[in-house]
N, C-alpha and C positions, 0 to 999 in steps of 0.2 A: 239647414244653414248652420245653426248646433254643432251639429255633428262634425261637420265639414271642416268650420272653423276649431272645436276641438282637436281634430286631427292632424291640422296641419299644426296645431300648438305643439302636440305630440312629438311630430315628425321634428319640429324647431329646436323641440329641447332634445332630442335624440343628435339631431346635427350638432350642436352647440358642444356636447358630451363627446361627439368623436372629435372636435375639434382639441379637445385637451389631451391630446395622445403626444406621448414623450419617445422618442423614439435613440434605443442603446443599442452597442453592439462592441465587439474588438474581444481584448482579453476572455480565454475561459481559466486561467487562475482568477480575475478579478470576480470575475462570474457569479461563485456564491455571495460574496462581498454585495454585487449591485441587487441580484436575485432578492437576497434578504429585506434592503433596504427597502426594495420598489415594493415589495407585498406588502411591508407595513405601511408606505406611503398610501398606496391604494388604501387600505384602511382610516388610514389617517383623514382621507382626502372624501371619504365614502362615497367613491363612484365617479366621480367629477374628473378623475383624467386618469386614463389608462396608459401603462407604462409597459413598452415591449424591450425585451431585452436578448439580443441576437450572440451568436458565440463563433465567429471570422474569425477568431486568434486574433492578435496583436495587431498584425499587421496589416490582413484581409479588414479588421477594422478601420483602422487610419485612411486606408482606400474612401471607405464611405464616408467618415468623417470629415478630410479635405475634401469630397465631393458635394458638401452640404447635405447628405442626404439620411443623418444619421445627428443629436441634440447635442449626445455625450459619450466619449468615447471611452471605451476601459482600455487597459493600457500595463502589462506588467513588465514595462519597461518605457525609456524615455522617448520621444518622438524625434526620430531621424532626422538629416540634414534632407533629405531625399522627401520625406514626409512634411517637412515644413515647407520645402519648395513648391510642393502640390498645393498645400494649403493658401500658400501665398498667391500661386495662378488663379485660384477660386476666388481669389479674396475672403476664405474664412479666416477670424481670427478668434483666438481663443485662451481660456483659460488653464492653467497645468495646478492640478491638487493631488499632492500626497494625500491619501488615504490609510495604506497601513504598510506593515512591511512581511514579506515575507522570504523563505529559504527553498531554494532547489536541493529534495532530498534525494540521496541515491537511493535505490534500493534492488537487491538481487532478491531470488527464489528461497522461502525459506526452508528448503531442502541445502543450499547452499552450507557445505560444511567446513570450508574451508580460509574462507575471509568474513573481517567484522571489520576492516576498517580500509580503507583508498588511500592513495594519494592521489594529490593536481596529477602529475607527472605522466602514471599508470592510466588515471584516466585519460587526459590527451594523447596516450600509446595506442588506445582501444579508439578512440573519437576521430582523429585528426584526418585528410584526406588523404595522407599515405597509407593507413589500414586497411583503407578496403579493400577488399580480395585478398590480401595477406595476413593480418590478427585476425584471426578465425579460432582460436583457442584459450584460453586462459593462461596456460602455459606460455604460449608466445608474449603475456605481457608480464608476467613474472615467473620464473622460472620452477618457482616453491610452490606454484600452483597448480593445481591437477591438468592432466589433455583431456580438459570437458569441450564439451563445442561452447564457445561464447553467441548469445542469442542477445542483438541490442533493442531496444526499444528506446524511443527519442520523441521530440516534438517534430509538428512541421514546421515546414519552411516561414509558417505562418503565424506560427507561434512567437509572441515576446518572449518566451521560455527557451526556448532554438536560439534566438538572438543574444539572447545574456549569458546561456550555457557556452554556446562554442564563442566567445568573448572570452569570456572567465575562465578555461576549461583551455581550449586551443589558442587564444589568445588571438582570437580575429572573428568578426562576427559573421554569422554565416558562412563560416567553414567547416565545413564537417564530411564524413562519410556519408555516402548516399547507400550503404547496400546493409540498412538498417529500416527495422519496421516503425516508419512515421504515423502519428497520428494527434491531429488539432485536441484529442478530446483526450484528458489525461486518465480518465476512467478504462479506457482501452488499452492506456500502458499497462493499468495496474494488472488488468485479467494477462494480459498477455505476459508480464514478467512471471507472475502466478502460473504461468501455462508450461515453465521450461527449466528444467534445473540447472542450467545454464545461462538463467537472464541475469542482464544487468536494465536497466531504466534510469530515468532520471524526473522525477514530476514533483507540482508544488507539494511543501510538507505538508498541507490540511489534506492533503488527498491522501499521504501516505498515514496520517492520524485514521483517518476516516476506515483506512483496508488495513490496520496493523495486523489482522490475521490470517491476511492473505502477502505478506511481502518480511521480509528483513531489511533492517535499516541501517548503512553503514556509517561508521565515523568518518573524516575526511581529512588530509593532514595535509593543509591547505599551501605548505611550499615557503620558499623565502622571505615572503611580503608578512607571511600569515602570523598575527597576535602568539600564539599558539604553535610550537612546534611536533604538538601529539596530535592522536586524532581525534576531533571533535563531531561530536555529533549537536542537529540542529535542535534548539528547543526556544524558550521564548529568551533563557538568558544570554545563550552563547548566543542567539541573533543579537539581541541590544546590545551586548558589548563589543560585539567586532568580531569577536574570535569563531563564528561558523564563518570563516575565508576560504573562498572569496564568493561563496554560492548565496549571501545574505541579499537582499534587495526591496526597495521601495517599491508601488505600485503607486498606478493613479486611476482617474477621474480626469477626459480633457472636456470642456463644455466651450460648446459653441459660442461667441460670445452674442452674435443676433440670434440665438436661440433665447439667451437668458433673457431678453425684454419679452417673452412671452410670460403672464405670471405663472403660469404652472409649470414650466424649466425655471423659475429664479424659485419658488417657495420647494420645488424639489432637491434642487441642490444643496441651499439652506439645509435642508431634513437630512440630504446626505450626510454632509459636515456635522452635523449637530449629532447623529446617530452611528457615522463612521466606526468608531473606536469601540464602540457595544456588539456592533456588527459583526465586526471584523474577529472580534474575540470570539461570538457566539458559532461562529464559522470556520475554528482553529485558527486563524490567524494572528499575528500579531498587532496590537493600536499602537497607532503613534500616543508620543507625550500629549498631554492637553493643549498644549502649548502652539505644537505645530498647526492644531485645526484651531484654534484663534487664528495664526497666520495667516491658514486659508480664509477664512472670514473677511480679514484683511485686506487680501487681494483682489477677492471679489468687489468690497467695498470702494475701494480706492483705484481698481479696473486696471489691477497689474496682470496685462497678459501676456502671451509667449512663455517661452521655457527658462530656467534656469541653467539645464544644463546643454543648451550651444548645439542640438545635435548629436554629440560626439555621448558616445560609449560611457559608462560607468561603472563600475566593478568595485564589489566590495567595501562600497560608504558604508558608514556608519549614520544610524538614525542621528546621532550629531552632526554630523557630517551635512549631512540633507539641512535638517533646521538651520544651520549657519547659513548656507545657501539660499535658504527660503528668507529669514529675515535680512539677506543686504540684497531683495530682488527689488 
């Protein structure tokens, strides 16, 4: 009898322990970001809830996340008109937190002898959906440049990275050439621009920090709007100040909000916010000000949910830009 009732204590407290399971998915730019945090959470927490964290891209995550079936979504870019609709049919509602920010870095083959720096312009020459099957060279996008074969490598369809590129880049989201080699997983671009002396790529810059000796990094000379009418390359300063235009960008964090009445989605979140900016840096990325994750605090406190920005597209804020936003939400 001992035994029996020992066991089933066992089994009790085994059930209890799967019951604290967190469950992520969306972004893999946000990816090391949440990766990070959850390990040390799991420490933090010693065993008491297990935190899975899935990598759908952007927007293969938003899928799960208005479906309820996913806590906290990563997110490196903002949640759609199209995405909030869903959310709404479910009835999920939720929270939006800036966590950190980062840059879509270009980058060719570093056999590449011939360019160090882009413009907007040349790249929407190469991207846009009149090239395909015809910009098929270097040449045909600048004339001063060699007849190499051009070999692209891009995000998917799935990717927030896809989203915000051909936004910012071709100037309409989810437009782009299709007769390019797609892939959710930005580690795949990197080998593959590495594989052709004729790649061009585009992935987030803590991936291209991370393969600096596998890729070259170009400047970008971001066009009319842009701070900057040379070419800049992305680093932590040209992001905070504006001038990597218009390829700078926010990330998030979206959390359910009936997920957070469970205490181990509200004390993980908390841990999120509170370790975000350590994170994010230890990850290549860039932190927000102290400032902004107070905000976040904020709005979890006082249960401001929904988005700030409407749906609608954004290109090239500025980390002020965002915080003005965040404090009159």
């Amino acid at each position: 009898m001992k035994i029996v009732l020992s066991s089933l204590l066992v089994l009790a407290s085994l059930s209890a322990k799967a019951e604290n399971l967190i469950k992520i998915d969306g972004s893999s730019t946000v990816f090391p970001i949440t990766e990070a945090v959850s390990e040390e959470f799991q420490t933090f927490s010693k065993g008491a809830t297990k935190v899975t964290v899935g990598v759908s891209g952007t927007g293969g995550g938003f899928k799960k996340f208005c479906r309820g079936e996913t806590d906290v979504q990563d997110a490196s870019r903002p949640i759609t008109k199209e995405e909030m609709a869903a959310c709404r049919t479910s009835k999920i509602t939720y929270f939006e937190l800036p966590i950190a920010f980062d840059a879509i870095a270009i980058v060719v083959n570093p056999k590449n002898n011939w360019v160090t720096e882009i413009t907007t312009e040349e790249l929407k020459k190469m991207w846009e959906p009149a090239a395909q099957g015809k910009i098929m060279t270097w040449k045909q996008v600048n004339a001063k440049w060699p007849d190499e074969k051009l070999t692209l490598f891009g995000a998917s369809t799935d990717n927030g990275t896809f989203d915000y590129f051909t936004e910012a880049i071709v100037e309409k989201a989810k437009s782009s050439r299709g007769d390019y080699t797609a892939s959710v997983d930005h580690n795949t671009r990197v080998m593959g621009v590495n594989s052709a002396k004729g790649a061009l790529g585009y992935i987030p810059y803590a991936y291209y920090i991370s393969n600096k000796d596998k890729l070259k990094l170009l400047g970008v000379v971001g066009g009319a709007k842009a701070p900057s009418k040379k070419a800049v390359l992305p680093n932590e300063q040209t992001v905070i100040s504006g001038n990597y235009f218009p390829l700078s960008r926010p990330i998030f964090i979206y959390v359910n909000q009936a997920s957070m009445k469970k205490p181990e989605v509200k004390q993980y979140v908390e841990f999120y916010i509170e370790k975000a900016g350590e994170m994010a840096k230890q990850v290549q990325y860039i932190p927000l000000p102290a400032k902004a994750y107070t905000t976040a605090k904020e709005h979890l406190k006082k249960q401001k949910l929904g988005t700030v920005f409407g749906g609608e597209a954004q290109v090239g804020l500025t980390i002020d830009q965002i915080l003005k936003k965040e404090a009159t939400f």
